[in-house]
C-alpha positions as CSV (number, residue, x, y, z in Angstrom):
1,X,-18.8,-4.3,8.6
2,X,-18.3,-1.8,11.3
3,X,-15.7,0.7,11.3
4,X,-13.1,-0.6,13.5
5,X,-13.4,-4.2,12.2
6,X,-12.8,-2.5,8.2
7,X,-10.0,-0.1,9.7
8,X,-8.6,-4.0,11.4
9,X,-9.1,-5.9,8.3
10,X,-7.5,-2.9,6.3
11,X,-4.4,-3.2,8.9
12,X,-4.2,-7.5,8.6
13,X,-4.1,-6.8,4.5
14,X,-1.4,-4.2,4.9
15,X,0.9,-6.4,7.0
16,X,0.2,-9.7,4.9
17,X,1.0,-7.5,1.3
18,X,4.2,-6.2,2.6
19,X,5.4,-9.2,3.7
20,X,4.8,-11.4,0.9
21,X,6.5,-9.0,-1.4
22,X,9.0,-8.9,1.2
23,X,9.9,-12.4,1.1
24,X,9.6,-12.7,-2.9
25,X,12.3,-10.4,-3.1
26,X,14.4,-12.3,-0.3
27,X,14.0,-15.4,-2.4
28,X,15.4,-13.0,-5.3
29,X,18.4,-12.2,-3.1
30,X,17.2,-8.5,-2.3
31,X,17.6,-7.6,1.3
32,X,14.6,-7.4,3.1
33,X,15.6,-5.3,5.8
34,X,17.5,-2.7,3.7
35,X,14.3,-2.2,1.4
36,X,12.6,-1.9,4.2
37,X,14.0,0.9,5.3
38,X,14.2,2.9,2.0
39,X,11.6,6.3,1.6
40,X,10.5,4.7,-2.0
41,X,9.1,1.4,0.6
42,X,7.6,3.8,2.8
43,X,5.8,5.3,-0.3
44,X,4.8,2.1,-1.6
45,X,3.2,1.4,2.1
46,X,1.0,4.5,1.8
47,X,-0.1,3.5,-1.8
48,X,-1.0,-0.1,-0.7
49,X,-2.8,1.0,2.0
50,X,-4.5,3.9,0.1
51,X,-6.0,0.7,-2.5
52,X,-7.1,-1.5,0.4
53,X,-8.6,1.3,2.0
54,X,-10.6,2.3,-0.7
55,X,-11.8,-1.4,-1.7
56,X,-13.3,-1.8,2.1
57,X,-14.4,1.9,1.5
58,X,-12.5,3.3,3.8
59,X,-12.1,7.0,4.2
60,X,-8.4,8.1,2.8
61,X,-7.5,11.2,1.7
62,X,-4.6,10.0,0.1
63,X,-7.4,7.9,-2.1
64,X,-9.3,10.4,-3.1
65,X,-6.5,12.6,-4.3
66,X,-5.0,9.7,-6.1
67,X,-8.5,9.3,-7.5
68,X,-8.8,12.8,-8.4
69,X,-6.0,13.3,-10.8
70,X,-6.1,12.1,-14.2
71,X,-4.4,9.8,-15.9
72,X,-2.5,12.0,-18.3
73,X,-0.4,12.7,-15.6
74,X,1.0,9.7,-15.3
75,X,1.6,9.2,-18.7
76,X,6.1,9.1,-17.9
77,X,5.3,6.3,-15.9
């Protein structure tokens, strides 16, 4: 796959991620627009996009830092 058809495809999985979970929690009676708008959403972007990138091995450095630390870290999760 070339580069800009991976970086295309990475872009179409984004969009179609956020707005599925976007309309699950409309149909829950959360407020699409609002979350959309919140920094924790925009965070939640990056980290979506971060996994898709990385499964079309895509070059993120947010990836390989995520990648990088170990789990213990996240153990208060």
């Amino acid at each position: 796959m070339a580069h800009f058809d991976k970086h295309s495809t990475s872009i179409k999985a984004l969009v179609d991620v956020s707005e599925a979970m976007l309309n699950a929690m409309e149909q829950h009676g959360i407020d699409p627009e609002t979350v959309a708008q919140r920094n924790e959403f925009t965070v939640l972007i990056h980290f979506l996009k971060s996994i898709i990138d990385g499964e079309l091995n895509i070059p993120n450095d947010l990836t390989d830092r995520i990648r990088e630390m170990r789990v213990s870290r996240w153990t208060w999760i």
